[in-house]
N, C-alpha and C positions, 0 to 999 in steps of 0.2 A: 714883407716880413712874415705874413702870415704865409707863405708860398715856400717860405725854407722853412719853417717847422715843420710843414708837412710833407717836405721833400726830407730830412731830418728821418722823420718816422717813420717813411719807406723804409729809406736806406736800414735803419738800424733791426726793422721787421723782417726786409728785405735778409740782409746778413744773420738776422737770428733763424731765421727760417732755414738757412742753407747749414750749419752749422748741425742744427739738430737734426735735418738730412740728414746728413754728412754720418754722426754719431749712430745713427738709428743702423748703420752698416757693420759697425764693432760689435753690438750685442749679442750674447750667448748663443752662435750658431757654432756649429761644431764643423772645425776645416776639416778634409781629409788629411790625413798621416804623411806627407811627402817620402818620408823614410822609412815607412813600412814597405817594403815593397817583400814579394813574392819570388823564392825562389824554384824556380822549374827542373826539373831535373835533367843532365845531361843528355845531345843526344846519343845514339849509338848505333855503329853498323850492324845490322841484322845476322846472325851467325851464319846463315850459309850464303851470304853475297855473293862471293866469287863463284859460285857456280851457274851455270846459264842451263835453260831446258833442254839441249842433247849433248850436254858433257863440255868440257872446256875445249875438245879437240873439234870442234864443229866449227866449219868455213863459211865464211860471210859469202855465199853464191846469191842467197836470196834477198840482201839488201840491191834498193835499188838506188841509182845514182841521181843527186837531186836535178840533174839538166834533164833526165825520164821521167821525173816525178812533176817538172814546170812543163815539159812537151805535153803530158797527158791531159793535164789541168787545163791548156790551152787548145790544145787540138784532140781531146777525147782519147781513147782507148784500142787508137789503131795499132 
């Protein structure tokens, strides 16, 4: 008998104790704002994009082809 009152006392210490755990989480912390949020300003294309450094009439001679650019990588700069 005397083994379940103090099993009894656990339990109820046990469960008071997790409780006011428990409560000690609610208290006067300040959450962040979920709905505050921050707006950015748009982006935008740069006013003179379309032009490239020798005019728009300028030919692609000196791009190189990427099967040149895996040869070189591989077998050097012959």
């Amino acid at each position: 008998m005397k083994f379940m009152i103090m099993k009894n006392k656990f339990v109820v210490l046990a469960v008071t104790f997790g409780v006011l755990s428990a409560l000690t989480g609610c208290g006067g912390k300040s959450a962040p704002d979920e709905y505050m949020v921050l707006k950015n300003a748009p982006l935008s294309m740069p006013p003179e994009f379309h032009l490239t450094p020798d005019g728009p009439t300028q030919d692609l001679e000196d791009v190189i082809d990427p099967k040149e650019i895996a040869r070189r990588a591989l077998f050097g700069e012959n």
